[in-house]
C-alpha positions in Angstrom: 96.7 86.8 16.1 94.7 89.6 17.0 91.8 88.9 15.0 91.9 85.7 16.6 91.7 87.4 19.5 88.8 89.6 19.1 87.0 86.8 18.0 87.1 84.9 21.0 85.8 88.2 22.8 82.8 88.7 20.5 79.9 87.0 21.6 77.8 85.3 18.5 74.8 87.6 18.1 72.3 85.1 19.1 73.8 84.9 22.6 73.2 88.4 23.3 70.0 88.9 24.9 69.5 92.8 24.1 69.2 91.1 20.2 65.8 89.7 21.6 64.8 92.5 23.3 61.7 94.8 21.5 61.9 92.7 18.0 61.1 94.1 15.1 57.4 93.6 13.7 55.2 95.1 10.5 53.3 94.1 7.9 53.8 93.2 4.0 51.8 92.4 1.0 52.3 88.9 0.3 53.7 89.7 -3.4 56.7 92.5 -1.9 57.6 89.2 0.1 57.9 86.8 -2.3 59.9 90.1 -4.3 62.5 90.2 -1.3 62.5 86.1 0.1 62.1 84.9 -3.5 59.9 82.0 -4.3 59.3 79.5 -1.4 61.4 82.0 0.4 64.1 80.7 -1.0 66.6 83.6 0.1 65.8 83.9 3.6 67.8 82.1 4.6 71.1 83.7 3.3 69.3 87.5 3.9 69.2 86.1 7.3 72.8 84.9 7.6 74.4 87.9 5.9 72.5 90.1 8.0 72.7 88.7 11.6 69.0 88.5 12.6 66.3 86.0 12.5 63.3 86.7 10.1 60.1 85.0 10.8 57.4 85.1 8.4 53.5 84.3 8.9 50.6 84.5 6.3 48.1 87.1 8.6 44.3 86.2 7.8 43.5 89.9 6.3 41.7 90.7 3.3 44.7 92.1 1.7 46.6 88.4 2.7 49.2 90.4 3.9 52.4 88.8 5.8 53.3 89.3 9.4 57.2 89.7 9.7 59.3 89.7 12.6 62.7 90.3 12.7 65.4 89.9 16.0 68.6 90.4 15.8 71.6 93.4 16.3 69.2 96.6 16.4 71.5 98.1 13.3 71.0 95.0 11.6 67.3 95.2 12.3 66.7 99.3 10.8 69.3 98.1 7.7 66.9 95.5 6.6 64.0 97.6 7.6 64.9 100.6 5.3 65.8 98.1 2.4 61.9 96.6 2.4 60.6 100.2 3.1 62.4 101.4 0.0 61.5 98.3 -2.1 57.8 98.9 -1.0 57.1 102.5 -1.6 56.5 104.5 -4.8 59.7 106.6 -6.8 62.0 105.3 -8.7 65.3 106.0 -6.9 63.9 105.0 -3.3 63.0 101.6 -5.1 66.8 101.2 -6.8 68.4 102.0 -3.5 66.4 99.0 -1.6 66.9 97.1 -4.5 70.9 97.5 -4.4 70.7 97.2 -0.6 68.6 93.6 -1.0 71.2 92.4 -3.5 73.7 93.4 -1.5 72.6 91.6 2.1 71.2 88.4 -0.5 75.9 88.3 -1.6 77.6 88.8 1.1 77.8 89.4 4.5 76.7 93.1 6.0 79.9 95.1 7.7 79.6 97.4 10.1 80.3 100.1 7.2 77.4 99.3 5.6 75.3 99.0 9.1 76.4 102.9 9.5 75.9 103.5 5.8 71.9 103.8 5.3 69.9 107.1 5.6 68.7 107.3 9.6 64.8 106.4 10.0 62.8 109.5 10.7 59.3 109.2 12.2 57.8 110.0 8.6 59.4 106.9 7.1 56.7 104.8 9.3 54.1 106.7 8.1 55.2 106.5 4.7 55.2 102.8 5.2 51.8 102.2 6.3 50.7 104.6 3.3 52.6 102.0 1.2 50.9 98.8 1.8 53.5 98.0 4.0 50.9 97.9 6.9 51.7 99.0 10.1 55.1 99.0 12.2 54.1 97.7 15.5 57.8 98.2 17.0 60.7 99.7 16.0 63.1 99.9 19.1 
């Protein structure tokens, strides 16, 4: 009964305007995309739906044909999936397992609000590390 309950007093994310608010928006090589979406971004959609947020992707015109991704959604949502590409994207070998467990574990099931709580808090060097990367540059992070 309770759970019923609660439920009915929890709004679906999408409802909640604050999810829209400041979206998330960087760049990625177009082969660390196809890595994380798989082919014909055939994951997206179930990365989207165990994560709560909407990922839109766009091929940028740039010389490196990099991808312009945009992702709205629950702000914890939004820095979970964040820190899983920025660890699939940069160099060293444990960073890389870590966003490769986290990726599996968003493309099975659904993300709890332990595992929302559970990643290492992004410091302003992450984003510089990023754009070092080849992930390009993080236009907004709110």
């Amino acid at each position: 009964r309770g759970r019923r309950e609660r439920a009915r007093r929890e709004k679906p994310w999408w409802t909640v305007p604050e999810n829209f608010v400041d979206p998330l928006v960087f760049y990625m090589d177009q082969e660390l995309e196809e890595h994380i979406f798989g082919p014909s971004n055939a994951d997206l959609c179930c990365i989207e739906e165990h994560s709560c947020t909407l990922i839109q992707l766009e091929p940028w015109f740039s010389a490196s044909g990099q991808m312009r991704v945009t992702v709205v959604g629950p702000i914890l949502a939004r820095r979970w999936l964040l820190e899983t590409f920025l660890c699939l994207g940069i160099q060293g070998f444990k960073r890389q397992a870590q966003g490769l467990e986290m990726l599996q574990h968003v493309r099975n099931q659904p993300l709890t609000e332990s595992d929302l709580c559970s990643f290492s808090i992004l410091r302003p060097h992450s984003l510089e590390v990023a754009v070092a990367s080849g992930m390009g540059e993080v236009v907004s992070l709110a």
